[in-house]
OpenMM code with the backbone's topology and positions (N, CA, C; nanometers):
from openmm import Vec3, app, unit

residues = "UNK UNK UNK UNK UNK UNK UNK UNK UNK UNK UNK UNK UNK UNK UNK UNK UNK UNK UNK UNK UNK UNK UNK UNK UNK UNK UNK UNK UNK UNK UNK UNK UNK UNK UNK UNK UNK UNK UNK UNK UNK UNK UNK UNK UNK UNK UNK UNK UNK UNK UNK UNK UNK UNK UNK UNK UNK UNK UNK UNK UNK UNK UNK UNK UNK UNK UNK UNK UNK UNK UNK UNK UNK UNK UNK UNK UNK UNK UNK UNK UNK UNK UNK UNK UNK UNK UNK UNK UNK UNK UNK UNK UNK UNK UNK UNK UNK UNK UNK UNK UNK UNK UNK UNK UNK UNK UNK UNK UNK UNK".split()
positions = [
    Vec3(10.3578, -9.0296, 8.2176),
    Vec3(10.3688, -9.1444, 8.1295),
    Vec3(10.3219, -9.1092, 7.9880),
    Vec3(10.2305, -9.0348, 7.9947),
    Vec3(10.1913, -8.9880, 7.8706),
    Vec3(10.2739, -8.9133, 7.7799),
    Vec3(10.4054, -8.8640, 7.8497),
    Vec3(10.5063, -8.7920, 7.7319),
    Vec3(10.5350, -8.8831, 7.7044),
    Vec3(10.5751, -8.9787, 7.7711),
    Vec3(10.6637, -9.1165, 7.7191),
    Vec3(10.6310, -9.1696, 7.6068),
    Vec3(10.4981, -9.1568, 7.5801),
    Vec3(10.4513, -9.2439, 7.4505),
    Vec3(10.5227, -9.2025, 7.3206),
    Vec3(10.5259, -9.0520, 7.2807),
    Vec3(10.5736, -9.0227, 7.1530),
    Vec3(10.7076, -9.1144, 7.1337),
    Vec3(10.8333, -9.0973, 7.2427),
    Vec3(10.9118, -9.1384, 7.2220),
    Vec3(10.9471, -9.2505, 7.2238),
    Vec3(10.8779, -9.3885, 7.3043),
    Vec3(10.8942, -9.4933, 7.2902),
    Vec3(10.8168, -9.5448, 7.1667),
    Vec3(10.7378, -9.4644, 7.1003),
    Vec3(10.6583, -9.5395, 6.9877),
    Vec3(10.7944, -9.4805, 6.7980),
    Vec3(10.8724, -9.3684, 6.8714),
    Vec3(10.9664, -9.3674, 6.7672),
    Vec3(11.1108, -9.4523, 6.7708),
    Vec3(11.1428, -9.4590, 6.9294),
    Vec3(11.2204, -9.5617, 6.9308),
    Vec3(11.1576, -9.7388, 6.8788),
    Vec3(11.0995, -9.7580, 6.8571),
    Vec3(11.0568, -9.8819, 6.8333),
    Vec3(11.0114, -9.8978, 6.6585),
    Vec3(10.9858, -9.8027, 6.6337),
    Vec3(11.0138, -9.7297, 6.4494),
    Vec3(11.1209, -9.7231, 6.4222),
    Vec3(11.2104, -9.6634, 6.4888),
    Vec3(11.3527, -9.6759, 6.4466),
    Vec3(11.4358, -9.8357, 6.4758),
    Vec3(11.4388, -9.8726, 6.5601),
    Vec3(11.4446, -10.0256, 6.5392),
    Vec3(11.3841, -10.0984, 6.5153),
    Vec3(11.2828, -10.0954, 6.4726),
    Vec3(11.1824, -10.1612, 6.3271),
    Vec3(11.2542, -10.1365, 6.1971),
    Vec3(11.3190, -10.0178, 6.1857),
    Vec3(11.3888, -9.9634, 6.0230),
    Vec3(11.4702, -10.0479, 5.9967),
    Vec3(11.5839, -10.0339, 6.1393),
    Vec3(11.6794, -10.1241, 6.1456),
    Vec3(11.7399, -10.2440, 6.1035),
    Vec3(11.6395, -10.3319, 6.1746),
    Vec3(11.6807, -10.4507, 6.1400),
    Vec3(11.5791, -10.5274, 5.9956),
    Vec3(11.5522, -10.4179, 5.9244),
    Vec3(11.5226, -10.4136, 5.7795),
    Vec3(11.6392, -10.4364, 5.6967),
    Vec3(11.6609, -10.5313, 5.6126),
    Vec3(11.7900, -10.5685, 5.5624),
    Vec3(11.8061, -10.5474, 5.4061),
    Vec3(11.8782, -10.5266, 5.3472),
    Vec3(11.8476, -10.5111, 5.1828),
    Vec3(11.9655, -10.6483, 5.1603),
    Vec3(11.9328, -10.6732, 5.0316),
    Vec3(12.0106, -10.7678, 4.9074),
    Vec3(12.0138, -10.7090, 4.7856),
    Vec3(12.1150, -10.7038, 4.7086),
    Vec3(12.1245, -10.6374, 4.5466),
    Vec3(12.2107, -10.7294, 4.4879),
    Vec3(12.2086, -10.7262, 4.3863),
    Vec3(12.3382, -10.8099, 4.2898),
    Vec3(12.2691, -10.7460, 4.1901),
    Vec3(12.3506, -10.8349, 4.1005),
    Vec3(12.3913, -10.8468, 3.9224),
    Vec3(12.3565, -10.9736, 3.8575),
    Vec3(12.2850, -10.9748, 3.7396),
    Vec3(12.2488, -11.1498, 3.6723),
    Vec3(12.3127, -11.1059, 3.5652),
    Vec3(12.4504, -11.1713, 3.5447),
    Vec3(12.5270, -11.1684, 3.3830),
    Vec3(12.5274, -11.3206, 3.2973),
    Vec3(12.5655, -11.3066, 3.1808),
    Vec3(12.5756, -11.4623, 3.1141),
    Vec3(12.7176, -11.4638, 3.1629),
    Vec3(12.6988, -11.6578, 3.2197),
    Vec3(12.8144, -11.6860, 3.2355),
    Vec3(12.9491, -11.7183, 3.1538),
    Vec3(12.9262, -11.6976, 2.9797),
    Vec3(13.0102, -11.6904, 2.8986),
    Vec3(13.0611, -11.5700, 2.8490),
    Vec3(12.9569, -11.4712, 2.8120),
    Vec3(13.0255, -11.3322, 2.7923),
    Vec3(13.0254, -11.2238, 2.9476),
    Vec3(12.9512, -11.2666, 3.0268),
    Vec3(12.9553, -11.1867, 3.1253),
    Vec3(12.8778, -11.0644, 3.1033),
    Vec3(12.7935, -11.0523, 2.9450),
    Vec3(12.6930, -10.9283, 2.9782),
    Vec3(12.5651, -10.9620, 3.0721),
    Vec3(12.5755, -10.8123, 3.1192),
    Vec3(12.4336, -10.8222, 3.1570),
    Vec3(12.2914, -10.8877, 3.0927),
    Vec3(12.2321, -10.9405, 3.2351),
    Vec3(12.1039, -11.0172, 3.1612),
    Vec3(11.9633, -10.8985, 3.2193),
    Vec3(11.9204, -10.8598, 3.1017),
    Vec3(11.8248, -10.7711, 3.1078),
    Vec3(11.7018, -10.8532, 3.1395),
    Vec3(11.5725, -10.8318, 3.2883),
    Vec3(11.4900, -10.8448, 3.2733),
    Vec3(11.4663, -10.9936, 3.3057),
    Vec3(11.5765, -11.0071, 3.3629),
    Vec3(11.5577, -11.1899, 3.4638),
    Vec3(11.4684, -11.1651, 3.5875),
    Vec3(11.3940, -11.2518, 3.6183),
    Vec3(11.3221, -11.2705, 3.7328),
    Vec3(11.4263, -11.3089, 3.8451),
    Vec3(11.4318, -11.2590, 3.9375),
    Vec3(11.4624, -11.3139, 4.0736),
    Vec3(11.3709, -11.3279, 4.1878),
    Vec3(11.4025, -11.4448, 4.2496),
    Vec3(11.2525, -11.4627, 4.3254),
    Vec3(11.3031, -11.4673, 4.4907),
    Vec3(11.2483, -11.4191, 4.5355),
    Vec3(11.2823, -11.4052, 4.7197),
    Vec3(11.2713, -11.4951, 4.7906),
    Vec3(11.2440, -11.6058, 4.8795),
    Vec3(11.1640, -11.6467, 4.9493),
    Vec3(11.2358, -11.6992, 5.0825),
    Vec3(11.1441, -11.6228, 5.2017),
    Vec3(11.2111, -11.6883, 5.3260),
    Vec3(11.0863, -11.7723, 5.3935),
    Vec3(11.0006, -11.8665, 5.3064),
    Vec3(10.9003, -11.9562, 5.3766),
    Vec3(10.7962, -11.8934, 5.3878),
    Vec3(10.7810, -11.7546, 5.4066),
    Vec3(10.6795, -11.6721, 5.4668),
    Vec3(10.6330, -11.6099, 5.3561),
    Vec3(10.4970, -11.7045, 5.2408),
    Vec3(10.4778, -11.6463, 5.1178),
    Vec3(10.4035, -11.4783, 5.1121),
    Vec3(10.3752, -11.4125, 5.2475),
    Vec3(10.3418, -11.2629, 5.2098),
    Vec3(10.4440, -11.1598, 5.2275),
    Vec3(10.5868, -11.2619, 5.2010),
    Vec3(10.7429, -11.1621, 5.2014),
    Vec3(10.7848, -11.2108, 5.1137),
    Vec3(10.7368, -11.2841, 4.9827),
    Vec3(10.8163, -11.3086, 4.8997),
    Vec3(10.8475, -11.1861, 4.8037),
    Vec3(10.9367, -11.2016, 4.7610),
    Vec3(10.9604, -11.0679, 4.6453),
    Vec3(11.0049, -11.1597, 4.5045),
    Vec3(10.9684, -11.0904, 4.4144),
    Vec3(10.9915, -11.0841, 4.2707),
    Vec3(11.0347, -10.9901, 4.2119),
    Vec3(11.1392, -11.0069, 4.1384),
    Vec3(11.2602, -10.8739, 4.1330),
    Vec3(11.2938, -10.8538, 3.9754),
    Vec3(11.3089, -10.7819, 3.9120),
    Vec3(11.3079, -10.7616, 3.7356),
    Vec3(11.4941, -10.7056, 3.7343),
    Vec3(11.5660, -10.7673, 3.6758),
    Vec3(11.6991, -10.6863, 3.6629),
    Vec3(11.6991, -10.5732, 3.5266),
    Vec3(11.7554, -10.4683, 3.5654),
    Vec3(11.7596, -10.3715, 3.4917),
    Vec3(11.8105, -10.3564, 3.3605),
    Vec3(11.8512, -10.2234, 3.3081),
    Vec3(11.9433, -10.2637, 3.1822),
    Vec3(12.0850, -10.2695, 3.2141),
    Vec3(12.1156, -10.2688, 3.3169),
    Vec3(12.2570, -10.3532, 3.3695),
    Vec3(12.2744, -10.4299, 3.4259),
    Vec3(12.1487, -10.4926, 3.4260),
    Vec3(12.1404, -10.6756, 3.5195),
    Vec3(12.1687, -10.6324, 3.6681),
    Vec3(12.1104, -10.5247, 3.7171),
    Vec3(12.0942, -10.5090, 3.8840),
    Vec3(11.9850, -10.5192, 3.9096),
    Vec3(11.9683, -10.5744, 4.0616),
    Vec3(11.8187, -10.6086, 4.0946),
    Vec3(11.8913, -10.5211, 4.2332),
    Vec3(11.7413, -10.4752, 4.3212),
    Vec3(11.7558, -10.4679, 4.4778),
    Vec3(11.6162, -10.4901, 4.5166),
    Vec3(11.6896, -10.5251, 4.6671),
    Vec3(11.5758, -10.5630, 4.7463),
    Vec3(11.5893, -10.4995, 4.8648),
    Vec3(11.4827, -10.4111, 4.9038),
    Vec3(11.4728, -10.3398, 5.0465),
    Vec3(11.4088, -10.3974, 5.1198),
    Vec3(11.4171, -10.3535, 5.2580),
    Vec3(11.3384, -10.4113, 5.3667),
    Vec3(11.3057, -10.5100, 5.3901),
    Vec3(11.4251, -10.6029, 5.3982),
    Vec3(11.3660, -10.7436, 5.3964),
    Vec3(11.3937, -10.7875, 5.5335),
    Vec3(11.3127, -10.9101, 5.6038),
    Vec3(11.3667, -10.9402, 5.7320),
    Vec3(11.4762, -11.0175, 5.7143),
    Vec3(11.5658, -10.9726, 5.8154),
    Vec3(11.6211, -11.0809, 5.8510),
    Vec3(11.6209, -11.2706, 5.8416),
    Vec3(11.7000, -11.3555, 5.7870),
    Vec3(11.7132, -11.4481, 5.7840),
    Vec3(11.7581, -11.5341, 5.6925),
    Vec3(11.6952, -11.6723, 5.6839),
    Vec3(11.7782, -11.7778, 5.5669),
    Vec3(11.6586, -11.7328, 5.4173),
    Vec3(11.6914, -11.7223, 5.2803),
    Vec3(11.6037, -11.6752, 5.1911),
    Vec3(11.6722, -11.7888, 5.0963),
    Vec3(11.5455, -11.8516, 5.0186),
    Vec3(11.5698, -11.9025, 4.9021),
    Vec3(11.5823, -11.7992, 4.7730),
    Vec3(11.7103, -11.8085, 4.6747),
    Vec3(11.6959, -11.7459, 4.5807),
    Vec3(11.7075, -11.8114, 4.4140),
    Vec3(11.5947, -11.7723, 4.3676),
    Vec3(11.6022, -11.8715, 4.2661),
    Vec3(11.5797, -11.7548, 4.1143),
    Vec3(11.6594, -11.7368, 4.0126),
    Vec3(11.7029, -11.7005, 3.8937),
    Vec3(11.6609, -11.7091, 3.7198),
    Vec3(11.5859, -11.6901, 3.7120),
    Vec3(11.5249, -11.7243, 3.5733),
    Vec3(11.5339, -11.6388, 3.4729),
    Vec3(11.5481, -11.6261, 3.3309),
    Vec3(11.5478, -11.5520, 3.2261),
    Vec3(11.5336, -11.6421, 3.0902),
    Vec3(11.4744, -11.5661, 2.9834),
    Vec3(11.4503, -11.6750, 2.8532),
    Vec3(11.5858, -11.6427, 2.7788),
    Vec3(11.5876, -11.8349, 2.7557),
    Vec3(11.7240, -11.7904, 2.6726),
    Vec3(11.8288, -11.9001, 2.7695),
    Vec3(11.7727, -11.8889, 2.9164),
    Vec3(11.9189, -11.9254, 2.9781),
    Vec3(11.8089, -12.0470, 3.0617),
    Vec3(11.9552, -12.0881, 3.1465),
    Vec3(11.9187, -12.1887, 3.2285),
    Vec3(11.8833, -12.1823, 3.3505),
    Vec3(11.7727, -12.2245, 3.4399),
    Vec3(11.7748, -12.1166, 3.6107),
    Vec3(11.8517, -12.1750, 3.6776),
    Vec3(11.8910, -12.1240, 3.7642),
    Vec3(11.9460, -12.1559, 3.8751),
    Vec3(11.8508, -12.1201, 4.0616),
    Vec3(11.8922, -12.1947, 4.1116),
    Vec3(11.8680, -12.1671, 4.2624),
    Vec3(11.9712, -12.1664, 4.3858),
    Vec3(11.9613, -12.0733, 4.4672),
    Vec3(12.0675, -12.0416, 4.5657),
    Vec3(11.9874, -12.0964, 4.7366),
    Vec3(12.0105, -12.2173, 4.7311),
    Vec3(11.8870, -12.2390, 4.8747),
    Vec3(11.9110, -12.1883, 4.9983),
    Vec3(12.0147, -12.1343, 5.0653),
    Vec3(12.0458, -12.0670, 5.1398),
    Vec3(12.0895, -11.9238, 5.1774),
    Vec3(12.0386, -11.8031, 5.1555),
    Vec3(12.1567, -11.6708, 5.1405),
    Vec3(12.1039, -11.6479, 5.3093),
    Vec3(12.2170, -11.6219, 5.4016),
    Vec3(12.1364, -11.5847, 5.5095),
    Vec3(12.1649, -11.3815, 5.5119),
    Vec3(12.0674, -11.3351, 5.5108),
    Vec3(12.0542, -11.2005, 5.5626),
    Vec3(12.1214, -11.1874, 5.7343),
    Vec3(12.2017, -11.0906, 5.7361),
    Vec3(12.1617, -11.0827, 5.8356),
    Vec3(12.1690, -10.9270, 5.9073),
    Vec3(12.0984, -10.9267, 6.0347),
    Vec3(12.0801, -10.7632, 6.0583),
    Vec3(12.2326, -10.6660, 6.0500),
    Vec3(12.1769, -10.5488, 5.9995),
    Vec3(12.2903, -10.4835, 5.9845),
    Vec3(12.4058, -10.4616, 5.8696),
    Vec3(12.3534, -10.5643, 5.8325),
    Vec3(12.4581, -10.6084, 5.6763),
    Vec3(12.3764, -10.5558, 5.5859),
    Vec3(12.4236, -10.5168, 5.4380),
    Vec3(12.4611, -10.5256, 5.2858),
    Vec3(12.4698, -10.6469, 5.2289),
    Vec3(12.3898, -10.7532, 5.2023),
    Vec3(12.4352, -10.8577, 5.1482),
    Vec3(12.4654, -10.8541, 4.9567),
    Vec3(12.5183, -10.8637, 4.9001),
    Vec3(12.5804, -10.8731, 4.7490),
    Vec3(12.5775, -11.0066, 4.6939),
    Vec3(12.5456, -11.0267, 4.5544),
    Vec3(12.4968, -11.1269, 4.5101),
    Vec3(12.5752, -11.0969, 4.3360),
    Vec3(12.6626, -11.2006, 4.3326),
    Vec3(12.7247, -11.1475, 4.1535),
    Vec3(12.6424, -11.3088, 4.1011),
    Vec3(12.5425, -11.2797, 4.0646),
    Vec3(12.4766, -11.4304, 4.0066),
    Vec3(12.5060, -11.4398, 3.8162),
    Vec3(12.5535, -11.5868, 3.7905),
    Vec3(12.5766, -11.6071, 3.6490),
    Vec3(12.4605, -11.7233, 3.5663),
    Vec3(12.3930, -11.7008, 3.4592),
    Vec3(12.3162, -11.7904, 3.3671),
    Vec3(12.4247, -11.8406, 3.3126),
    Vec3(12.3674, -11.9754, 3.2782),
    Vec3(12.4501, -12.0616, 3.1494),
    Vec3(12.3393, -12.0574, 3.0431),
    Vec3(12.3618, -12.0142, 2.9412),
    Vec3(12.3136, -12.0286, 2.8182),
    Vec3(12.1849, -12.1507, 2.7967),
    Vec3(12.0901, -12.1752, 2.7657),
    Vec3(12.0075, -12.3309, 2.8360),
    Vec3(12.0677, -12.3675, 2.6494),
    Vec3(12.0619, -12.5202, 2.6527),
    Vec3(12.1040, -12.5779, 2.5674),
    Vec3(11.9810, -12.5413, 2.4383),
    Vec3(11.9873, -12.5652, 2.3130),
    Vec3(11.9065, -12.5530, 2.1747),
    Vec3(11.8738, -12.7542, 2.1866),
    Vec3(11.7781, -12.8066, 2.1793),
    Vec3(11.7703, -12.9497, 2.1290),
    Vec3(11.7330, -12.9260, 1.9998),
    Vec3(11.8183, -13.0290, 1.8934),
    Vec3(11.8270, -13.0192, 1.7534),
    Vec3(11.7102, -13.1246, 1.7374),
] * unit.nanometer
topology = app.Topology()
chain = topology.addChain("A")
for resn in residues:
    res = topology.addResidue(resn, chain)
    for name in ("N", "CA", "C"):
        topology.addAtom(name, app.Element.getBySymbol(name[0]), res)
């Protein structure tokens, strides 16, 4: 029984890896369609010591590794624009999930 251990403790690492899920997209303006440098994206599946907070790059890509499985709130912010929130993305095991997210410009009050 004692060989057994190495290998049942890597099989159970390896399907631990597994059903580790990623999310990535893009935050562009929804009028010109450039990239939005340096928007917050925020994670949340209820469980606040899995939330993630995500910075988009200088091509407005964000990723997210290792996330569990399930329903995630996603919510969008940058200065300048307007946020948005996505209350449902469901992850699910095995998948690539993709995200093309757009800002609207937030209004100027005169």
């Amino acid at each position: 029984m004692r060989s057994l251990y190495p290998l049942l403790v890597a099989l159970l690492i390896g399907h631990a890896a597994s059903t580790q899920e990623m999310l990535r997209g893009r935050v562009r303006d929804a009028i010109t369609g450039s990239p939005i440098v340096g928007a917050e994206v925020h994670l949340s599946n209820g469980r606040p010591q899995q939330d993630r907070l995500l910075i988009t790059d200088s091509l407005g890509y964000f990723t997210a590794e290792m996330l569990p499985p399930g329903i995630y709130l996603c919510s969008v912010q940058a200065a300048g624009y307007e946020a948005i929130r996505i209350p449902e993305i469901q992850l699910v095991a095995a998948r690539q999930t993709v995200l093309d997210l757009f800002l609207k410009p937030a209004s100027v009050a005169l």
